[in-house]
N, C-alpha and C positions, 0 to 999 in steps of 0.2 A: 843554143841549139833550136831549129826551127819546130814550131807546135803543128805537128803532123797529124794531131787525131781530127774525124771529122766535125763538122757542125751538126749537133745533134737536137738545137733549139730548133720550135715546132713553128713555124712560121704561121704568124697571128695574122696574117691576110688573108691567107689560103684557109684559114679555119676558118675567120669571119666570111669569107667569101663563101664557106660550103654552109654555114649556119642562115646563108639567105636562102642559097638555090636548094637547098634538102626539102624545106617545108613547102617551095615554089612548085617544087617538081610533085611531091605526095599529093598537093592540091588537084594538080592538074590532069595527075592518074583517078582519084578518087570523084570527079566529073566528069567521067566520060562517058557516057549514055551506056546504059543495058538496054533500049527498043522493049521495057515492057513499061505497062502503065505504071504510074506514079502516086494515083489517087487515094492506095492502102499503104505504099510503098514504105521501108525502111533500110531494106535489104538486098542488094542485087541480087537476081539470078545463079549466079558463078560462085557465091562465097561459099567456100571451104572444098569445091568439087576438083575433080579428078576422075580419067578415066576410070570403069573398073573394072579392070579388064580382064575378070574369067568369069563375067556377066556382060554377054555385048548389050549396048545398047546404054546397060544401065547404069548412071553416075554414082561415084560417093557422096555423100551428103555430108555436112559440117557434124549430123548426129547429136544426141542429146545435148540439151545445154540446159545449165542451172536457171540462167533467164532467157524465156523467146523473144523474138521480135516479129511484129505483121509481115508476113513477107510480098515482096512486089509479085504479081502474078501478069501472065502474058496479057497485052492489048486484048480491050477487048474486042467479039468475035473474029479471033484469028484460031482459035483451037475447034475443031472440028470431030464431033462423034463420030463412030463406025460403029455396027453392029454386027451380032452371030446369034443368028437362030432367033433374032430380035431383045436380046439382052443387049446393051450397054459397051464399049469397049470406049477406054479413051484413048486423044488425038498424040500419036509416039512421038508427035514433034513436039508436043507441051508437056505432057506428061511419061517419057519414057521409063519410070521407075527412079528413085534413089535408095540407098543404103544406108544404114546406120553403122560406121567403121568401128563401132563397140562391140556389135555382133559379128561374130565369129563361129566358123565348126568351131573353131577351138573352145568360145568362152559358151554357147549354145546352154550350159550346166548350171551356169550362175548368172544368165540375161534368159532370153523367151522362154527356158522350160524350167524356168523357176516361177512358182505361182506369184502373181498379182505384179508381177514386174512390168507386164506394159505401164501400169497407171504413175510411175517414176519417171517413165518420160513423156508421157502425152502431154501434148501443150494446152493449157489451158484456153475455155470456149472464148473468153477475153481477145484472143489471138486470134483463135480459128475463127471467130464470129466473122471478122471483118475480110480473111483471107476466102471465106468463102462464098462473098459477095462478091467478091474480084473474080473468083473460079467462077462464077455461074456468067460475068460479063463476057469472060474471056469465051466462052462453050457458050455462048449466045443459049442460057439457061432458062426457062420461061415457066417451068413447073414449081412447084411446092415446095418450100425452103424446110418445111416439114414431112416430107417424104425422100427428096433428094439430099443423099447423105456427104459430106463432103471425107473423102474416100482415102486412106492412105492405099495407093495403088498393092505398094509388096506392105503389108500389114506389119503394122508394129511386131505384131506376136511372129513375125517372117524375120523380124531383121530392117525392116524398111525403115528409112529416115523420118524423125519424127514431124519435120518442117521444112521440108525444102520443097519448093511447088512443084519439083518434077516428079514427085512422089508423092500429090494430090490432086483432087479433083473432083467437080461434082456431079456424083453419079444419081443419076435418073433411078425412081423406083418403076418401073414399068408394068406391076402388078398392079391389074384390077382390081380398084378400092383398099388400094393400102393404104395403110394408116401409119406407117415408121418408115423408118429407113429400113429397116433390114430385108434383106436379100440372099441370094440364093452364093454371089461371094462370098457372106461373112462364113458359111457353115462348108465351105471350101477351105479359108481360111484358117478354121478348124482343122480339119480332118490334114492338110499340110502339118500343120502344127505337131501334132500326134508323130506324124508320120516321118518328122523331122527327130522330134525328141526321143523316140522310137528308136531310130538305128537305120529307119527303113530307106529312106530317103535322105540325100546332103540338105541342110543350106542351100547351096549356090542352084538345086536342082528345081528345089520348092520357088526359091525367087525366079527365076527366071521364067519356067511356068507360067505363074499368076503374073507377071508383069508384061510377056508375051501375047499371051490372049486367055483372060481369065475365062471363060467362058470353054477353051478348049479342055484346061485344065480340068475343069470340073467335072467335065465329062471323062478325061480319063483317073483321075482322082478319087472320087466325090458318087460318081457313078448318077 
């Protein structure tokens, strides 16, 4: 009687053939230019994002991670400042905000309005030191590396990603004889805060806000 069943051995060619071209092809994905400088570089642009899309504008970020990496920041000056009422706004094509996909309305109770919980995900100055040399070439930066803060745009205590460069930047103190970074966003960023963990305000209302034009916000916010 003839052996009808099929041939079900794995053909050793077609596997050695895909154990060449698999690793050929990964290489060839993971060298292909992101167009931002390379001099702090580790990390493309793009890793871990995604539309978010009931915040226009603003990406998701890869969000907290156990270890950071320096991240690449845009060429330098190609990101370009704007202002309001002579306050600071950064360039929406370098910096348009990102997210940290751990924050949530939903998880809001056990991430920002649980006390001391930003300091679990901020990346250490290690990291930030060097990314924020990159941010002052990229914003053709010329001031005080001791006055100019390098800036998570939507603030950690927001929800904002802890390390993606679309969600930093460095922000000019433009007060007469200041001596720190801080400014008139951080006590916006506050009062959002509140105003979040509160009931008063969503999430998605408070980001978009401060990542829009923090400067407007604060004026309807912050007063």
């Amino acid at each position: 009687m003839p052996n009808r069943m099929p041939n079900r051995m794995p053909n050793r060619a077609h596997h050695n053939a895909l154990a060449l071209i698999l690793p050929l092809a990964a290489a060839a994905l993971a060298a292909c230019g992101s167009g931002v400088s390379t001099d702090q570089a580790t990390t493309p642009l793009s890793t871990g994002r995604t539309a978010a899309a009931s915040t226009p504008g603003i990406v998701a970020g890869p969000g907290a991670q156990s270890v950071y990496a320096v991240q690449r920041q845009p060429d330098p000056g190609t990101c370009h400042y704007r202002t309001n009422g002579g306050d600071p706004l950064p360039d929406p094509a370098c910096t348009p905000g990102a997210l940290n996909p751990q924050v949530t309305q939903a998880t809001i109770g056990s991430t920002i309005c649980r006390s001391g919980w930003t300091s679990t995900v901020r990346p250490p100055s290690s990291i930030t030191g060097a990314e924020k040399r990159g941010s002052a070439a990229a914003y053709s930066y010329t001031g005080s590396f001791s006055t100019g803060e390098y800036d998570h745009l939507i603030p950690l205590e927001l929800g904002g990603d802890p390390n993606d460069p679309a969600n930093l930047w460095i922000e000019p103190n433009d007060r007469p004889g200041a001596t720190s970074t801080f400014n008139s966003k951080d006590t916006l960023e506050s009062v959002l805060r509140r105003l979040v963990c509160s009931g008063t305000i969503t999430l998605a209302t408070a980001q978009s806000a401060i990542a829009t034009d923090w400067v407007t916000a604060s004026r309807t916010y912050a007063g």
